[in-house]
N, C-alpha and C positions, 0 to 999 in steps of 0.2 A: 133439759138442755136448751138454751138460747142459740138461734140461728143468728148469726153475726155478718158475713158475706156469703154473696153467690158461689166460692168456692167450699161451699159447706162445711167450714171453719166452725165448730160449736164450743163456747165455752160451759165450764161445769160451773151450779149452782154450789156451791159449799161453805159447810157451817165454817168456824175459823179454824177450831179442831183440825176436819178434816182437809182442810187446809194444806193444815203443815203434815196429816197424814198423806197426804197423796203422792210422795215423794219425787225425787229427783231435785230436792233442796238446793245443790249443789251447783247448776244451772241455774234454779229460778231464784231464789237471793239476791245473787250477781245481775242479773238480767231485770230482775224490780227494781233494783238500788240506780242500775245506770242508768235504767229507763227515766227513772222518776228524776235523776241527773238533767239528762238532756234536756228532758220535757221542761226543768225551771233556767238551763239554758236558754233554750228554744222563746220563754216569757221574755227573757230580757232581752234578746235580738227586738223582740216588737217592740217593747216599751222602747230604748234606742233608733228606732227606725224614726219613731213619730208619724207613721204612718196610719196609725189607731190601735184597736187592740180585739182580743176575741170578746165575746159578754158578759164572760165571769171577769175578767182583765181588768174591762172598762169600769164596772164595780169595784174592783179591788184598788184602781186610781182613781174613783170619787171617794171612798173612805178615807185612801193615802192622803189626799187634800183637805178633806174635812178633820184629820186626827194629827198628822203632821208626823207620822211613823215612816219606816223605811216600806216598800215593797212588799218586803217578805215576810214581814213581820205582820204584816195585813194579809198576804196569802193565807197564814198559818193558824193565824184568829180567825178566818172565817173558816175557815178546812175545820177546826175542831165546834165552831160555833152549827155550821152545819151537818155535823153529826150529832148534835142534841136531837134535830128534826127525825133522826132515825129512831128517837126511842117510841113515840106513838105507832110509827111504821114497823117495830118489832123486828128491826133489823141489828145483826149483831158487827160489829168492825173486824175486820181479819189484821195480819199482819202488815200486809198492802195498801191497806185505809191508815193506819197510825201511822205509814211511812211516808205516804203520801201527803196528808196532812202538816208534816214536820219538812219535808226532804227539796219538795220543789219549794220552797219558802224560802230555805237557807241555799238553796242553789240558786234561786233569781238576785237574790242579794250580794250573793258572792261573783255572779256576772257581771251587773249593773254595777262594780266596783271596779271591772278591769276592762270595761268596753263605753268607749265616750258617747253621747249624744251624734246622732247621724249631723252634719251640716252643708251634704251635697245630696241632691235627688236618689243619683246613684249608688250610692254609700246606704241610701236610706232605704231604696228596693232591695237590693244586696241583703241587707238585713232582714225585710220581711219575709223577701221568697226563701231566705237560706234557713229563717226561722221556720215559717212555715212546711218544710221539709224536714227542720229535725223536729218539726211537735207531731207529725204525723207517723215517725219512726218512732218516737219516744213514746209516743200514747200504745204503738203495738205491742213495743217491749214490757210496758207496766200491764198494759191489759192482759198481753200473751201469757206474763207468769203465773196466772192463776192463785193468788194469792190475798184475793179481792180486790173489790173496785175503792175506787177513791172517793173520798164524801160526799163530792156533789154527781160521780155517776150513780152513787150509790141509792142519794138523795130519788134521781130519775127512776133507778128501775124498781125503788122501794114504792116511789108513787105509782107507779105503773099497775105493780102486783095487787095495789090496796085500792085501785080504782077503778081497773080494768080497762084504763086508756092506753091510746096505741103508744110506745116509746117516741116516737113521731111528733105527737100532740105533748106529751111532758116533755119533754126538751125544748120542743118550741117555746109550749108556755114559760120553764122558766129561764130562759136564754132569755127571752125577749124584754118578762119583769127584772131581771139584774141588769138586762142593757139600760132600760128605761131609769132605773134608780140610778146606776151609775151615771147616766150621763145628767142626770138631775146636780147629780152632786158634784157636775165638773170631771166627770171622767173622760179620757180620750176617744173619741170615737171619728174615725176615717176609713177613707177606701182602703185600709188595712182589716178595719170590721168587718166589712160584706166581703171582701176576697177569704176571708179565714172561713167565715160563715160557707161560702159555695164548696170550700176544696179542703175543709179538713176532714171529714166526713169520706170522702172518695181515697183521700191518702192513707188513713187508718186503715179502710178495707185493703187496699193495695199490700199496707207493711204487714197488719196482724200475720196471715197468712202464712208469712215466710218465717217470721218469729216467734208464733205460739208454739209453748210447753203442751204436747202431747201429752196427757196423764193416762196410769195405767189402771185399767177399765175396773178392777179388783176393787181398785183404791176407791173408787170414788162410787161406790154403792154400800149403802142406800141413801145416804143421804144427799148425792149428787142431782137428785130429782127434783127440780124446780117448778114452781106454777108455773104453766104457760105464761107469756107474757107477747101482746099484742105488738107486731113491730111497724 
């Protein structure tokens, strides 16, 4: 079990199998699908703000400019482009990875359709902070339903396990190589990047908590038992 916040919230390691064995479907479905909703809401308020973007973001709008694709359509090529990296790492995708990779793609696109470019300061904070609130509601919701992670947390905590580095150190590493290529390529980067950078991180802990799917302890042995993983 991975220790997630100081209210010792633990999520379980599980094959994809076990996954959909762990039940309470009925709940967590609903609760992946909205989550992973909000969360490509939550993209398009930032890309809208013009205030920057987080550092998978900023990559996915140097791509947008170098290919000449929609948003989402770059979300969704790279979501599946990076879970090829899982196959050395011997990691397998759940239900929550394929939706993930599909779902906030087609939900930032279908935002960024009905919500105009910001063209006042305050129209443009409005947007960052109100994004920045639902991507940290949204990340508890997808993470809380236990149903796997998304490709590039997947990406982290598969480096993690295969290298023995802290979660800490992979994330930093590759947050900071996708900022740097993205911004190479013309991606947005602003005091929207370093604010998302400081406080998404503390909001996830805050939401997880109230919204993770309890699973029933039956359910999730033996293969709930994950390597330790350094955080």
């Amino acid at each position: 079990m991975v220790r997630t916040t100081r209210q010792a919230v633990s999520l379980a390691d599980l094959s994809p199998i076990a996954q959909l064995r762990a039940g309470r479907l009925v709940r967590r479905l609903p609760q992946l699908l909205i989550g992973l909703w909000l969360y490509g809401f939550a993209m398009a308020m930032f890309v809208r703000s013009g205030l920057g973007l987080d550092p998978w973001d900023v990559f996915h709008s140097g791509l947008q400019r170098l290919f000449g694709v929609s948003f989402g359509t770059i979300v969704i090529a790279v979501g599946f482009a990076v879970l090829l990296l899982w196959i050395p790492l011997r990691q397998w995708p759940g239900l929550g990875t394929i939706a993930n990779a599909v779902v906030i793609g087609l939900a930032t696109d279908s935002t960024l359709a009905i919500i105009p470019q910001a063209t006042d300061w305050r129209i443009s904070w409005t947007l960052l902070i109100g994004g920045l609130l639902l991507n940290g509601l949204a990340g508890g919701l997808y993470i809380g339903s236990q149903l796997g992670p998304g490709p590039r947390d997947g990406l982290m905590t598969g480096l993690a396990r295969r290298t023995g580095w802290s979660l800490r150190l992979v994330r930093t590493g590759l947050e900071l190589t996708v900022l740097a290529v993205g911004w190479l390529l013309g991606g947005v980067v602003g005091i929207g990047t370093v604010v998302y950078a400081l406080a998404i991180g503390p909001l996830v802990q805050f939401f997880l908590p109230l919204v993770m799917v309890r699973l029933d302890e039956p359910s999730i042995e033996p293969e709930g038992v994950a390597e330790p993983i350094q955080c």
